[in-house]
C-alpha positions as a printed Julia matrix, in Angstrom:
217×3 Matrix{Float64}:
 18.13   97.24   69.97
 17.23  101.04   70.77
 20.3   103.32   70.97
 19.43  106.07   73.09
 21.11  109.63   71.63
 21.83  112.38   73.5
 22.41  115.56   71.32
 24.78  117.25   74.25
 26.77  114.47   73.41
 28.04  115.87   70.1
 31.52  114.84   69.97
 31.15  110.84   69.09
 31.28  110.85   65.45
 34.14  113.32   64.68
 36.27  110.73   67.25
 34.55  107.78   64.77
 36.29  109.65   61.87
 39.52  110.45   63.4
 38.82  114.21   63.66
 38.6   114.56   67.26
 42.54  115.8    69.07
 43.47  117.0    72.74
 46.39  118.58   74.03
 47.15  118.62   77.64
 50.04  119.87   80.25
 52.21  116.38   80.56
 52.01  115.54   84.18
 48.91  115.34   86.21
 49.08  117.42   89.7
 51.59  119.85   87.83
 50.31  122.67   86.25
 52.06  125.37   83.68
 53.39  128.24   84.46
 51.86  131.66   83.5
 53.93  134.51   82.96
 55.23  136.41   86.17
 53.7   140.04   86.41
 50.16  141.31   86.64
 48.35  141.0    83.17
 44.68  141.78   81.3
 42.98  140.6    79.06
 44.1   143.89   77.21
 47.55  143.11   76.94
 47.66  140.92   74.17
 51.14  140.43   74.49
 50.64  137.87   77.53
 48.38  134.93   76.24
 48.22  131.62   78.9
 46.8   130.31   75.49
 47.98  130.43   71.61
 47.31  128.32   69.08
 48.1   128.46   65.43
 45.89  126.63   62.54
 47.52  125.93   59.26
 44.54  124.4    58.79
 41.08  125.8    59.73
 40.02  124.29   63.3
 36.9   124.61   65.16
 37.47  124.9    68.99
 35.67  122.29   71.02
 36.21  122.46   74.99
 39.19  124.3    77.35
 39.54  122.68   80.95
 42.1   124.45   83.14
 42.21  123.3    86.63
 44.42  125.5    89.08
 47.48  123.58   90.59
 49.53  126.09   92.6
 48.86  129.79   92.97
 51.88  132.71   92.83
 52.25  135.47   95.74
 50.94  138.59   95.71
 46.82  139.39   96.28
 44.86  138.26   93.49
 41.21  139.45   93.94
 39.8   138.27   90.79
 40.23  136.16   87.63
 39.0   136.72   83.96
 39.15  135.15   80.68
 39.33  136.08   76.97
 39.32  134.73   73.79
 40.41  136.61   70.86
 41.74  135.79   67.37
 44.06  137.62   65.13
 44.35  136.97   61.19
 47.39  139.43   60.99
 50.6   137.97   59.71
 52.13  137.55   62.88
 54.64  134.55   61.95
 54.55  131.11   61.62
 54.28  129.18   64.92
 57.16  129.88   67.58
 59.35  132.03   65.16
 60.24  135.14   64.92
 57.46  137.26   64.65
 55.38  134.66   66.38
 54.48  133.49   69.72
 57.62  132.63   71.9
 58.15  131.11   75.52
 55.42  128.95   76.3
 55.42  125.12   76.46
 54.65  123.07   73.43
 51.74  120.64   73.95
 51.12  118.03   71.34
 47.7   116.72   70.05
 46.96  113.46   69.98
 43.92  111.45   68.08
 41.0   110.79   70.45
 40.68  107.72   67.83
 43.17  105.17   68.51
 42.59  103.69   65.06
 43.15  106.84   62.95
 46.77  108.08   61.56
 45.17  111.79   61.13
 47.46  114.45   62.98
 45.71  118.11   63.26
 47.47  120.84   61.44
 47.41  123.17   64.38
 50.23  124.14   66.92
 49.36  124.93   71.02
 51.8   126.96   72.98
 50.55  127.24   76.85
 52.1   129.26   79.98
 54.32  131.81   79.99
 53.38  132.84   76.26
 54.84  136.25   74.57
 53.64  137.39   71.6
 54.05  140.31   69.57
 52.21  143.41   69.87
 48.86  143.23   69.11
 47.41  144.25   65.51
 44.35  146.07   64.11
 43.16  142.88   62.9
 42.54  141.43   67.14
 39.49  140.75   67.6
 38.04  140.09   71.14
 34.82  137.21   71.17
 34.37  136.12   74.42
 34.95  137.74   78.28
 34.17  136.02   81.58
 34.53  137.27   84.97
 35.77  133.77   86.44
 35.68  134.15   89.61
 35.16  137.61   91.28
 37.91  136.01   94.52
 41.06  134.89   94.43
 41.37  131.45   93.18
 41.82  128.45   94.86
 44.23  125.25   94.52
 41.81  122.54   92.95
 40.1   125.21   90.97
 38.35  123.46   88.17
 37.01  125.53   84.78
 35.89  124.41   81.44
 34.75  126.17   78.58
 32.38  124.53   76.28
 32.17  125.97   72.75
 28.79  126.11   71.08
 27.47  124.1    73.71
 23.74  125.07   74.88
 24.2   126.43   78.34
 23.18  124.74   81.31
 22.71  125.69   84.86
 26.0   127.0    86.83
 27.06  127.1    90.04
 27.21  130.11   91.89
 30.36  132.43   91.92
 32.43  131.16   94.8
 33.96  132.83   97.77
 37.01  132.53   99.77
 38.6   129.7   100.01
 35.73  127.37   98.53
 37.0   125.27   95.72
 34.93  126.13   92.49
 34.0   123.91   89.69
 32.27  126.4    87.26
 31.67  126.2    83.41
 31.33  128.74   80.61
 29.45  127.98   76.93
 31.11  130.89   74.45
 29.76  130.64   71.39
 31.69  127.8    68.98
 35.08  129.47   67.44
 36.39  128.43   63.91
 40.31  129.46   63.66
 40.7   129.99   60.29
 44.06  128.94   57.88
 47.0   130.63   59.32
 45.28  132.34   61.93
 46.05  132.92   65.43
 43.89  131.94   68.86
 44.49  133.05   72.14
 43.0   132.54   75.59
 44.25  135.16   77.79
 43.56  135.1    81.92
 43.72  138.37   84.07
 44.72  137.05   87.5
 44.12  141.26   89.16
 47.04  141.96   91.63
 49.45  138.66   91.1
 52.78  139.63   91.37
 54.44  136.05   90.25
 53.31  133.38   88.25
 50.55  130.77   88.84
 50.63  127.42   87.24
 47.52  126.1    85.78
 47.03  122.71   84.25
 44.96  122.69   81.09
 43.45  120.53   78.41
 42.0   121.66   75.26
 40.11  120.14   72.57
 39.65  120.96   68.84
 37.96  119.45   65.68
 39.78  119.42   62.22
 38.3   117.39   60.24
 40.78  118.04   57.08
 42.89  117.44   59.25
């Protein structure tokens, strides 16, 4: 028998050996809450995103699909990744990230008792101020329009680019996808995806999914 391979499909063999974990928001429909105020993807003290590796990680793949919008105008939405090695805390302590929800990752391998050694806090993240060691890889103008309810995104790291679609406008609902280059977290290093949503005077909720290989795990 001929087993066809596709090499876009790289993902199969690190859920064969149990290396493969996603976290998710809980409830399908429901997104998470982002934090209340206008933010940047220069205020690193607002991540929608952090994650801490005791353990080195290699991000995979962030979905975030828009479930409810707040008031206020927003005219445009950007994303950022950055990492920080600074000694910031350990996860959700002092010093640390605060506020957000804590998503759990599972196994994408039914069969394997491996648990990832890295934490996910997502929404209305606070985090201390920002250190010499911040490091900004990846910025993406989103969508240069407010966004719209059904919103899908999806970030594919170290993925080779394909065609997108265009940017939308008004009140179209987009389906777009980014390919940043692939991200290793190191040990005891933080990872943050931060969104600029420009003029939003309350919070948004966004439901999100995010996938990451650890293969000491």
């Amino acid at each position: 028998m001929t087993v066809l391979f596709n090499p876009y499909q790289t993902n199969h063999y690190l859920a064969d050996e149990g290396s493969l974990f996603s976290a998710r928001s809980p409830t399908p429909g429901t997104g998470l809450a982002t934090v209340a105020a206008p933010t940047s993807i220069t205020d690193d003290t607002k991540p929608f995103l952090a994650l801490f590796a005791l353990k080195p990680v290699a991000i995979m793949r962030v979905r975030l699909m828009f479930a409810s919008l707040g008031g206020g105008t927003i005219t445009s939405l950007r994303s950022c990744f950055k990492m920080d090695a600074a000694a910031r805390g350990a996860f959700n302590q002092n010093g640390g990230v605060i506020g957000g929800s804590v998503l759990s990752f599972l196994n994408r391998n039914g069969n394997s008792a491996k648990a990832t050694s890295c934490q996910l806090l997502a929404g209305a993240n606070t985090a201390p101020t920002a250190t010499a060691s911040m490091q900004l890889y990846d910025d993406d103008l989103v969508r240069s329009v407010s966004p719209v309810v059904g919103d899908r995104y999806e970030w594919r790291f170290g993925t080779p680019s394909e065609p997108n679609t265009a940017m939308p406008t008004l009140a179209t609902v987009a389906e777009r996808y980014f390919y940043p280059e692939a991200m290793k977290v190191a040990a005891n290093t933080w990872w943050f995806m931060h969104l600029a949503l420009a003029g939003q005077t309350s919070a948004s909720a966004l439901e999100v999914q995010i996938d990451v290989a650890a293969r000491d795990g």
